[in-house]
Wavefront OBJ file of the C-alpha trace (Angstrom):
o trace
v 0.000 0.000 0.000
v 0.922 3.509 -0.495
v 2.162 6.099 1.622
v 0.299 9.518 1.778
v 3.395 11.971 2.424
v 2.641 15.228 4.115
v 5.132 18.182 4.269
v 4.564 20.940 7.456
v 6.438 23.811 8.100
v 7.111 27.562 7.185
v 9.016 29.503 5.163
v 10.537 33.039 6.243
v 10.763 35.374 3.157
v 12.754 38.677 3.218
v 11.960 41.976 3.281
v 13.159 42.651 -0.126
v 11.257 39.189 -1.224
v 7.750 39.750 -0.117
v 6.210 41.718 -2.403
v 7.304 38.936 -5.472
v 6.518 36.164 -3.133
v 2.933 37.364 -2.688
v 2.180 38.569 -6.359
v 3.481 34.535 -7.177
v 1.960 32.604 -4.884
v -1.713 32.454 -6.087
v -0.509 31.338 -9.121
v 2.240 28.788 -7.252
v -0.486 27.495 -5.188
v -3.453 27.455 -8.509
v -0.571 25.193 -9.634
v 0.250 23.101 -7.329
v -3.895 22.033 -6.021
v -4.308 21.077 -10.115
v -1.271 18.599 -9.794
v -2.169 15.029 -10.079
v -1.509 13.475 -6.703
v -2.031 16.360 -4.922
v -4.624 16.691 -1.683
v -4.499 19.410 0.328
v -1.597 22.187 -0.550
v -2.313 25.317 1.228
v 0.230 28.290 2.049
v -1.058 30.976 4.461
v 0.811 34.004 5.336
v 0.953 34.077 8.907
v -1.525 36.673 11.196
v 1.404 37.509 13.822
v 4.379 37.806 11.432
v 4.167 38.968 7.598
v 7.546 37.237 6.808
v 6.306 34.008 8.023
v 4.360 31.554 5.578
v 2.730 28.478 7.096
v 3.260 25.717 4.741
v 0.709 22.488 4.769
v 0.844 19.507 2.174
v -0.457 16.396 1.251
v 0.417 14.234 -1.810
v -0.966 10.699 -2.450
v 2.482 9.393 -2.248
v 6.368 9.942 -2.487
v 6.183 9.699 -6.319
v 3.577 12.323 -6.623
v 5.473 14.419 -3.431
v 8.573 14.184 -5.978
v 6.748 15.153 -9.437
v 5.795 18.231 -7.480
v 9.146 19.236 -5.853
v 10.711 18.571 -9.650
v 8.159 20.681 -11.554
v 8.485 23.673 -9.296
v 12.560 23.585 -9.934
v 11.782 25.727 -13.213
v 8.751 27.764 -12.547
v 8.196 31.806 -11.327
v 7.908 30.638 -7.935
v 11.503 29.236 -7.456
v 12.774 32.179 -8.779
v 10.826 34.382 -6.009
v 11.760 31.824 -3.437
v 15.554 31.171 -4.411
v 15.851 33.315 -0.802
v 14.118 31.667 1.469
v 14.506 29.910 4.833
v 12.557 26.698 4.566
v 11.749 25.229 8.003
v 9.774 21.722 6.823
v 9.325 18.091 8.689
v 7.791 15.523 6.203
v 5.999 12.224 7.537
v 4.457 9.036 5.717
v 0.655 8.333 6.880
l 1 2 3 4 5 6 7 8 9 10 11 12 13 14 15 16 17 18 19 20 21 22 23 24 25 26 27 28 29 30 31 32 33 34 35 36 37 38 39 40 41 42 43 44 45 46 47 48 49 50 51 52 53 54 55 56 57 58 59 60 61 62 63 64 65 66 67 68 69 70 71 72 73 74 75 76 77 78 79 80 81 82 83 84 85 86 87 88 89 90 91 92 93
């Protein structure tokens, strides 16, 4: 049987970042949620700290988890994020 794999965390975006890391992520996330594999892929800006973006995912399994980590490589939104401090824990359910 297959693993669901589900990725929690946050990233911290700089100053100089934000304003290209919020104009790309509707489109990152738009994305991502049409992905085959994918269940639940929400990032929300955090309420206490602008710089702070809670990251929540779920993919059907670690092949689908790795289709989406390889097609974001190339896109807008790795270019936006090149910067960032990625604070993630991933788990198998």
């Amino acid at each position: 049987m297959l693993s669901q794999i589900t990725l929690k965390g946050f990233i911290l975006v700089s100053k100089g970042d934000l304003s290209a890391v919020l104009r790309e992520l509707p489109n990152h996330i738009a994305l991502t949620r049409k992905e085959k594999g994918c269940l639940a892929f929400e990032v929300l800006q955090d309420s206490d700290d602008i710089y702070r973006f809670n990251v929540y995912e779920v993919f059907v399994d670690q092949k689908a988890f790795e289709q989406h980590q390889s097609r974001v490589k190339n896109t807008t939104w790795a270019k936006v994020t090149i910067n960032v401090e990625r604070h993630y824990k991933t788990s198998e359910l």
